[in-house]
C-alpha positions in Angstrom: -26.6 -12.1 211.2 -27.2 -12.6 207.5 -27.9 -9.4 205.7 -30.3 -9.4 202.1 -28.5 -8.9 198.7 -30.4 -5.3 198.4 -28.4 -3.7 195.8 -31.4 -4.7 192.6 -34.3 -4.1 195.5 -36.6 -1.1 193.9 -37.8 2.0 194.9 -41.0 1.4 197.0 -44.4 1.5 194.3 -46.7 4.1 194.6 -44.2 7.2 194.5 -42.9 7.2 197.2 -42.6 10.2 199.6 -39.5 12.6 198.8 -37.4 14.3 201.8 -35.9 17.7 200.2 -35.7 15.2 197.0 -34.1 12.3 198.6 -35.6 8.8 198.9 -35.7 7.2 202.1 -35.0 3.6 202.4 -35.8 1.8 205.7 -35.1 -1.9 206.8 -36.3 -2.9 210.4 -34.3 -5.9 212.7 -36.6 -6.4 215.3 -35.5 -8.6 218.3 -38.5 -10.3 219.9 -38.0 -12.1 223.6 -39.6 -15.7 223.8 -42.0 -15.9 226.4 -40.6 -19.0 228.3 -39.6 -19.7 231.7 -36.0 -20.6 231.1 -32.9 -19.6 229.0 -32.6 -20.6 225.0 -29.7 -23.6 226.0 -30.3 -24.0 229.8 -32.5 -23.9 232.6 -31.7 -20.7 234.3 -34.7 -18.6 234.8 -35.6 -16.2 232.2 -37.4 -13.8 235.5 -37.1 -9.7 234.6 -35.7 -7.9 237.8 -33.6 -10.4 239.5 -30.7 -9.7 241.6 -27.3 -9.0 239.2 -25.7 -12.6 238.0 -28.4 -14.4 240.4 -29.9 -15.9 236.8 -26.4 -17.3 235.3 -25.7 -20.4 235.3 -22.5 -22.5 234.3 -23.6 -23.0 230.2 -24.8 -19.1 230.2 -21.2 -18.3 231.9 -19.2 -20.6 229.6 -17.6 -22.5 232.1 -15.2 -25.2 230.6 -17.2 -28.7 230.0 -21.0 -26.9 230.2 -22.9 -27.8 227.1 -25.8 -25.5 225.2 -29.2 -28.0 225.2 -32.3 -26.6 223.0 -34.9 -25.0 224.4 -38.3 -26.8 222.9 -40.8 -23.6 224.0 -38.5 -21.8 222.1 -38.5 -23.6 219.0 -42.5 -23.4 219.1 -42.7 -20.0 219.7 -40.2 -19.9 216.6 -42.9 -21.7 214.3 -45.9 -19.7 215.8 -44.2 -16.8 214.6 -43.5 -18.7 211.2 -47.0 -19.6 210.3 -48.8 -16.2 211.5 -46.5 -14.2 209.3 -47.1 -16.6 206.0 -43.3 -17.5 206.1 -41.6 -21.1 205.8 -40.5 -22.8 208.2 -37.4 -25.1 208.3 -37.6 -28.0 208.5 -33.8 -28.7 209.2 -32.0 -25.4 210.2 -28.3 -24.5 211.3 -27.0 -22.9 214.6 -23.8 -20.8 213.7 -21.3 -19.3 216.2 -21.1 -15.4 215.5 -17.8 -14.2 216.9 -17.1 -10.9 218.3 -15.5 -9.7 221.7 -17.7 -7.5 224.3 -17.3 -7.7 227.9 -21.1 -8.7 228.4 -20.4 -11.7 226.1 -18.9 -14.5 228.3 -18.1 -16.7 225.4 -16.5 -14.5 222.9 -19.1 -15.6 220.7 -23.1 -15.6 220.5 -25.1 -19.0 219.4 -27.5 -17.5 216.8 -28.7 -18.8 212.7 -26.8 -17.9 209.6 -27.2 -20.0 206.7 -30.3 -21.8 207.1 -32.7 -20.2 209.6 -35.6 -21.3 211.1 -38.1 -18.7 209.9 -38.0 -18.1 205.8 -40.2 -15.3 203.5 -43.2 -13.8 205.3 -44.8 -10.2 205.0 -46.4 -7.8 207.6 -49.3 -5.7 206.3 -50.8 -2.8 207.9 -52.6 0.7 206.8 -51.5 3.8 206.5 -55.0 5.7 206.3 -57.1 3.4 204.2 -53.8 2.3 202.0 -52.7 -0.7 202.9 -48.8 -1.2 203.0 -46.7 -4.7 202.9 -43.3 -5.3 204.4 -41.4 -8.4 203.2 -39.3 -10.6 205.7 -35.9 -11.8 204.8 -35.9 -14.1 208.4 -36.4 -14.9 211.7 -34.1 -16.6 213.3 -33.2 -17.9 216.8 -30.7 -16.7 219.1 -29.4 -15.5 222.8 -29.2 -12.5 224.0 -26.2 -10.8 225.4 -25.4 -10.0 228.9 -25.8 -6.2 230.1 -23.3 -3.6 230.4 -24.0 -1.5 234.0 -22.7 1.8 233.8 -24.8 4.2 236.2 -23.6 3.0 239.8 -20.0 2.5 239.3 -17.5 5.4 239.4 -14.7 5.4 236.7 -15.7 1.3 236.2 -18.7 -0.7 234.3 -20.3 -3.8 235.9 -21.2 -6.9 233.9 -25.0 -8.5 234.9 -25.1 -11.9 232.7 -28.6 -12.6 234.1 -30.1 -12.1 230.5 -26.9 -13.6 229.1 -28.7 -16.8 227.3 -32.4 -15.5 227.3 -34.1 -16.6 223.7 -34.7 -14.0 221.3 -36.4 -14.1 217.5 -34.4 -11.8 215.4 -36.8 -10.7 212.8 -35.5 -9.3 209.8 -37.4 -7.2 206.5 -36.2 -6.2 203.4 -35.4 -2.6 202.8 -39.5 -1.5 201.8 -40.2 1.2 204.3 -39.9 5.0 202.7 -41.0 7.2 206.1 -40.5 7.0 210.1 -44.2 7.1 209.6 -44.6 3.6 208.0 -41.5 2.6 209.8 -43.2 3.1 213.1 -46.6 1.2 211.7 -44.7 -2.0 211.0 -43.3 -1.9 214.4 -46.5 -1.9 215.7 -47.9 -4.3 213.8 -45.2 -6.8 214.5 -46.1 -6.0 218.1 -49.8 -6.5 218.0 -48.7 -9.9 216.8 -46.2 -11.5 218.7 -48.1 -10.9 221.4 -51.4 -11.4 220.1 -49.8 -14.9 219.8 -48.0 -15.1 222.6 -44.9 -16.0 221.6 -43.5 -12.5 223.7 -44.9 -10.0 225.9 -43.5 -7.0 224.1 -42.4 -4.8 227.3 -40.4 -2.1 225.4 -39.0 -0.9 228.6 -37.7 -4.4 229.8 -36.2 -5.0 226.2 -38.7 -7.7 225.6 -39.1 -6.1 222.2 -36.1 -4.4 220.7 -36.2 -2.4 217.2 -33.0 -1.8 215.0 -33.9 0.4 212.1 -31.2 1.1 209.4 -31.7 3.8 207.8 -30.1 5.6 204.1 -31.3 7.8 202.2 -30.4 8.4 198.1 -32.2 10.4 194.6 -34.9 8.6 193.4 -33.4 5.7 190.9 -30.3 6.2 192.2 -28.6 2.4 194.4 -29.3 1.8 197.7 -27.6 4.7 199.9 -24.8 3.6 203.2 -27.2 2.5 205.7 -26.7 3.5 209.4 -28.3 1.0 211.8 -30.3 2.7 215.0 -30.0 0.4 218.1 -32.2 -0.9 220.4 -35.3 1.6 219.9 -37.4 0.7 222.9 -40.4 3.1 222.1 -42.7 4.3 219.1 -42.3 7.8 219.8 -38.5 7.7 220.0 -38.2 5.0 216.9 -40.2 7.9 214.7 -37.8 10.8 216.6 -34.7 9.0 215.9 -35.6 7.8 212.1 -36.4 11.4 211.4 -33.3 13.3 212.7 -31.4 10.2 211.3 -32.6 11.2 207.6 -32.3 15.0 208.0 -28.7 14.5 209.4 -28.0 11.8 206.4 -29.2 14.6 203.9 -27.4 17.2 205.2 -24.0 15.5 205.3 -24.8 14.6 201.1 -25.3 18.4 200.6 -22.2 19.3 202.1 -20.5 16.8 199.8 -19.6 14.4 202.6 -20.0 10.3 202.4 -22.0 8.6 204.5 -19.8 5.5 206.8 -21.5 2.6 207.8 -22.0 2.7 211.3 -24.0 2.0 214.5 -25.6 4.6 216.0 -27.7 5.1 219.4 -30.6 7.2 219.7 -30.1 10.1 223.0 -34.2 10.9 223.5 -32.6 14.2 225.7 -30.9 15.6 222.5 -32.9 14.2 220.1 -30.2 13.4 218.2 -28.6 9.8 216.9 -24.8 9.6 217.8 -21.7 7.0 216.1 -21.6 4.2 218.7 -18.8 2.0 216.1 -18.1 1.2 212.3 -21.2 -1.3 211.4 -19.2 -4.9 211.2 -20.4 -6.8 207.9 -21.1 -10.6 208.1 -18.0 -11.7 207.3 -16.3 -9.7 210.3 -18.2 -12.4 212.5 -16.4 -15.3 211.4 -19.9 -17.2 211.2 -19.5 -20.9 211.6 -21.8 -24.0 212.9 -21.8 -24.6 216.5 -20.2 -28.0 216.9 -22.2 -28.2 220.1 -25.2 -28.2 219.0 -26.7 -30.5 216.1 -29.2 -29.3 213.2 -32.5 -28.4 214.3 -34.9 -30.7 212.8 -39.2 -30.2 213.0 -41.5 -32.4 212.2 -44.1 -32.1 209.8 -46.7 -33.3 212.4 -45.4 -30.9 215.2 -46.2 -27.8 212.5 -49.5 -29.4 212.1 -49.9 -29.1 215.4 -49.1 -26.2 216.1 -50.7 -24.7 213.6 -54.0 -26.4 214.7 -53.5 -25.0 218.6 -53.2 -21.2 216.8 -55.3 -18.5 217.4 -57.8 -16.5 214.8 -55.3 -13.4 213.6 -56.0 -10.0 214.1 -55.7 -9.3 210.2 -58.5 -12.3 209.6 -60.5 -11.1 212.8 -60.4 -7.5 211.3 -62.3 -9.0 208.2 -64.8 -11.2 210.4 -65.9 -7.8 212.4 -66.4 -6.1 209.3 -68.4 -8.9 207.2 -70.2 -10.1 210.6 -71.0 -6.8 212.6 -71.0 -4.5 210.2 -68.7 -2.2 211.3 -66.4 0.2 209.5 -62.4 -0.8 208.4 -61.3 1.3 211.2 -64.1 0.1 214.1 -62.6 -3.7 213.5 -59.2 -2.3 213.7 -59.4 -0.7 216.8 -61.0 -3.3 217.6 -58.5 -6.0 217.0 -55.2 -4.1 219.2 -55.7 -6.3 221.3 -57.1 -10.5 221.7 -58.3 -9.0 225.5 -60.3 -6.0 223.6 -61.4 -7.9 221.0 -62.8 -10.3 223.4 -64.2 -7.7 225.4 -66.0 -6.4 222.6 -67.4 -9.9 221.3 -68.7 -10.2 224.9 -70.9 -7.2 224.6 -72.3 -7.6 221.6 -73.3 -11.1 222.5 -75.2 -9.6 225.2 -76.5 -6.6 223.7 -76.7 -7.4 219.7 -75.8 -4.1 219.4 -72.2 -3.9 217.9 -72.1 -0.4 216.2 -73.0 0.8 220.0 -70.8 -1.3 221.4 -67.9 -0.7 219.0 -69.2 3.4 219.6 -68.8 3.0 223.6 -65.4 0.5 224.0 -63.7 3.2 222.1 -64.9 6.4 223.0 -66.1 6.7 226.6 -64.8 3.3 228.0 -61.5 3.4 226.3 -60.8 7.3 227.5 -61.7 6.0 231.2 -58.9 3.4 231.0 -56.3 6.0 229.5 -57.3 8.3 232.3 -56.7 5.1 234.9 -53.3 3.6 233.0 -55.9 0.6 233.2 -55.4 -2.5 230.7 -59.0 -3.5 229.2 -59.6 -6.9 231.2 -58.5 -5.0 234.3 -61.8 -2.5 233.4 -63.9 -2.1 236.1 -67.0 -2.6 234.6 -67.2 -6.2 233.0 -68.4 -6.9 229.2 -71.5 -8.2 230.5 -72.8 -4.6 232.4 -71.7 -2.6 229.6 -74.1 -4.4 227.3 -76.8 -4.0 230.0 -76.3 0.0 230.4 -76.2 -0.6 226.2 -78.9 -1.1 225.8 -80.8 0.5 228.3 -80.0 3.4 225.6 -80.4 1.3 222.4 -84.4 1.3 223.6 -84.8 4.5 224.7 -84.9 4.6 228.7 -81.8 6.6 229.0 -80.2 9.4 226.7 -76.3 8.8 225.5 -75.7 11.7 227.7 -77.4 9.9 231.0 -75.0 6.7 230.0 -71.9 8.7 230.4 -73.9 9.7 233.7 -73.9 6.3 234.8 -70.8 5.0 233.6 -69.1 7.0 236.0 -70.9 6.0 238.9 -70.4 2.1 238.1 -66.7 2.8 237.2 -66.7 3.7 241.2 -69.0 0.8 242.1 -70.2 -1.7 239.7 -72.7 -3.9 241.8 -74.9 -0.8 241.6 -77.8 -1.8 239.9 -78.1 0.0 236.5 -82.3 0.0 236.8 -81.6 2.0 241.0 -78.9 4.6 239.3 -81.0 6.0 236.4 -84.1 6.7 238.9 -82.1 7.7 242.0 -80.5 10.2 239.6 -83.7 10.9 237.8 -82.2 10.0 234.1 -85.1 8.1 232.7 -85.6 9.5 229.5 -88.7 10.9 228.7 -90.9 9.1 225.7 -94.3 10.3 226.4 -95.4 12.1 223.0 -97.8 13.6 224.9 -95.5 14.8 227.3 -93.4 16.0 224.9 -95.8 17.4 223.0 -96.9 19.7 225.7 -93.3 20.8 226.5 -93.2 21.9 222.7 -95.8 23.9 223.2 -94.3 25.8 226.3 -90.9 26.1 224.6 -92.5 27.8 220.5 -94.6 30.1 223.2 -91.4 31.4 225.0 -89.4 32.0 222.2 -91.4 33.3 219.2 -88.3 35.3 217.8 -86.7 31.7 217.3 -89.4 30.1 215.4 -89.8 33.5 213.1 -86.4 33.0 212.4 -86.6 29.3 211.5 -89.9 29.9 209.5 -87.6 32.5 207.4 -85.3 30.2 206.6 -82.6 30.2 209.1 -82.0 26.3 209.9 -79.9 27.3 213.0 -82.9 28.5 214.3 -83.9 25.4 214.5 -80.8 24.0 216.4 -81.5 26.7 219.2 -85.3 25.4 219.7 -84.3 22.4 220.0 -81.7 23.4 222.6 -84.3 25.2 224.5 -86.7 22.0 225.1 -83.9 19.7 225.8 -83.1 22.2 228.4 -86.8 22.7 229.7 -86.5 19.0 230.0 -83.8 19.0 232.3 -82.0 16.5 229.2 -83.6 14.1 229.5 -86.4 14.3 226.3 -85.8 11.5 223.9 -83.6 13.7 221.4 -85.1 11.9 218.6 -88.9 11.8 219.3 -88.4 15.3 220.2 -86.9 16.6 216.7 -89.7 14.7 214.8 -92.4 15.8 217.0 -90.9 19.8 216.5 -90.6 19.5 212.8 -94.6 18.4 212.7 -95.1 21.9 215.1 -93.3 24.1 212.8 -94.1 22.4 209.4 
């Protein structure tokens, strides 16, 4: 794998964060697994789960004679990527042998891009709070994965599965721009959110569809680039940020003692909490990088880009700016919002059927969000579709229900939602009452019961107020219209 020249690559702008008056430097190689059926150079099936060396087949085994044959799903999902990120794609790229010895690697070397990748440039931007933060890309660049090392059910001996052995991968690569496990951890996710808001892979940490390598240094502010340590195969946010952090304290501490930091591989253990040297980090040139003879350049089309490009799907970055400019809602409503093409669709739904998108944005985060936390449900599994929220919307929006009764009734049709909305609020007896005269009258009874209280509020004390108001919603067994009755109490006590 090519690494960037980063020796004359500045301190991050801004000032960045200091750690006991070091700098940290982060760089993120992030390997992404292409959502196709079969293997980058042969048909075998690319199926999670299978039966040990059931998915190998004689080019993924390197058996004498077999020949590697290009995967064309792979090569679009390579461009996808390409265009969403702003990068440049190659229109003639290289595939290079990269030579190393590892049990799991039947060939004694993996197919992969040195020179000339596929995938040039790019940037990922995300926020951190309302700043917004930009990571450059070196690459992306095609490859196979390795086979899998099995250590757990052999005694004394390690067996070799080669079933991923050949499954396509995008290594993405950044320059060295992050300064925190914090904004470390927000690239990652942003990459996520859009490899498979594109669908290019279907980022399952815990099947190693999406892989993180974070190499980390640390040096004084102005000082070159520290001896980075590279972090393998993070398979979780909260363990990336874990391992980042004890990687920098342990990096700092080793400086103050006067020690020098080695290149090196390390492996995150999430029991200790603490990285450990897996080997010395091998350079490029350890590799012995040179072009596959077997396979000739890569070569896209103009047109085919076009194409592409034409069958691609509205970002979440430019989606975030249509919510805001369209709907109204605030920065972080539309990026909520956008996690997700299924909750973003969701959302859209509602408000098409409700034209109420602050209430909408309000409810698919708050109370329907926590319900599908609670039920490890994904949003187009919810039980109640797009089209009922809207109703049971706005059902509050005019007035015939309180937010309260909502939350009433999203239970019940979370449990059964071919309940009619209209038969739940008056079996339960939620209809909100609007009836100033009603109201009025209930007013009366409350000031009557609790003179103390409105002597209090008529001397000034404003919580006094608060408490009155409690007292009628509860003489109204909740279900006063909160608004009509604060108006209607402020003309009583004026």
């Amino acid at each position: 794998m090519s690494k960037p020249d980063t020796k004359s690559i500045p301190s991050a702008p801004n000032d960045p964060p200091l750690v006991q008056g070091y700098e940290v430097v982060i760089g993120f190689e992030t390997h992404a697994q292409l959502l196709t059926h079969s293997k980058i150079f042969s048909r075998a099936s690319t199926q999670f789960g299978a039966k040990p060396n059931s998915q190998a087949c004689a080019v993924d085994l390197a058996l004498p004679g077999a020949l590697p044959v290009m995967n064309k799903r792979a090569v679009e999902c390579a461009i996808r990527l390409g265009l969403a990120l702003g990068s440049h794609v190659a229109h003639r790229s290289i595939f290079a042998r990269k030579n190393y010895f590892y049990p799991d690697l039947p060939k004694g070397y993996q197919i992969s891009q040195f020179e000339i990748p596929v995938v040039q440039g790019g940037e990922v931007s995300f926020f951190m709070g309302t700043t917004q933060k930009t990571v450059r890309l070196v690459r992306a660049h095609l490859e196979e994965d390795a086979g899998k090392s099995l250590h757990e059910d052999f005694v004394g001996m390690s067996g070799i599965d080669l079933n991923r052995a050949g499954t396509p991968l995008l290594e993405i690569v950044t320059e060295p721009d992050m300064r925190s496990s914090q904004e470390a951890v927000a690239y990652a996710k942003e990459l996520h959110k859009i490899v498979t808001w594109i669908q290019v892979c279907d980022g399952n940490m815990q099947e190693g569809s999406f892989r993180c390598d974070a190499n980390v240094s640390v040096r004084k502010p102005g000082a070159p680039l520290g001896t980075r340590r590279e972090i393998k195969n993070l398979n979780s946010f909260k363990f990336m940020q874990q391992a980042i952090d004890f990687e920098i304290r342990w990096q700092i501490e080793q400086l103050e003692d006067g020690k020098v930091i080695e290149q090196a591989t390390v492996l995150f253990d999430p029991e200790s909490g603490e990285t450990r040297a897996m080997r010395t980090k091998e350079d490029a040139a350890d590799y012995r990088y040179f072009p596959d003879p077997d396979l000739p350049p890569l070569v896209i089309a103009s047109q085919w880009i076009d194409e592409i490009r034409g069958s691609m799907p509205e970002l979440p970055r430019a989606m975030e700016q249509r919510f805001v400019s369209t709907y109204g809602l605030p920065e972080y409503d539309a990026t909520t919002l956008t996690q997700s093409q299924q909750m973003a669709s969701y959302f859209e739904a509602t408000v098409a059927a409700c034209g109420q998108a602050k209430l909408a944005s309000n409810w698919i985060m708050g109370e329907l969000s926590r319900r599908l936390n609670e039920a490890d449900l994904e949003i187009d599994n919810c039980p109640v579709s797009a089209q009922i929220l809207a109703e049971l919307i706005s059902t509050i929006a005019n007035g015939e229900i309180s937010n309260n009764s909502g939350k009433i009734i999203l239970d019940a049709l979370w449990t059964d939602s071919s309940t009619k909305i209209s038969a739940l609020i008056e079996s339960k007896g939620l209809k909100q009452v609007n009836d100033s005269g009603a109201l009025e009258r209930l007013i009366d009874e409350v000031l009557a019961a609790n003179a103390d209280n409105v002597a209090q509020f008529k001397a000034g004390k404003e919580k006094a107020f608060n408490a009155l108001i409690g007292q009628a919603m509860k003489a109204s067994k909740g279900q006063a219209n909160p608004q009509q009755l604060t108006e209607l109490l402020k003309k009583k006590l004026a």
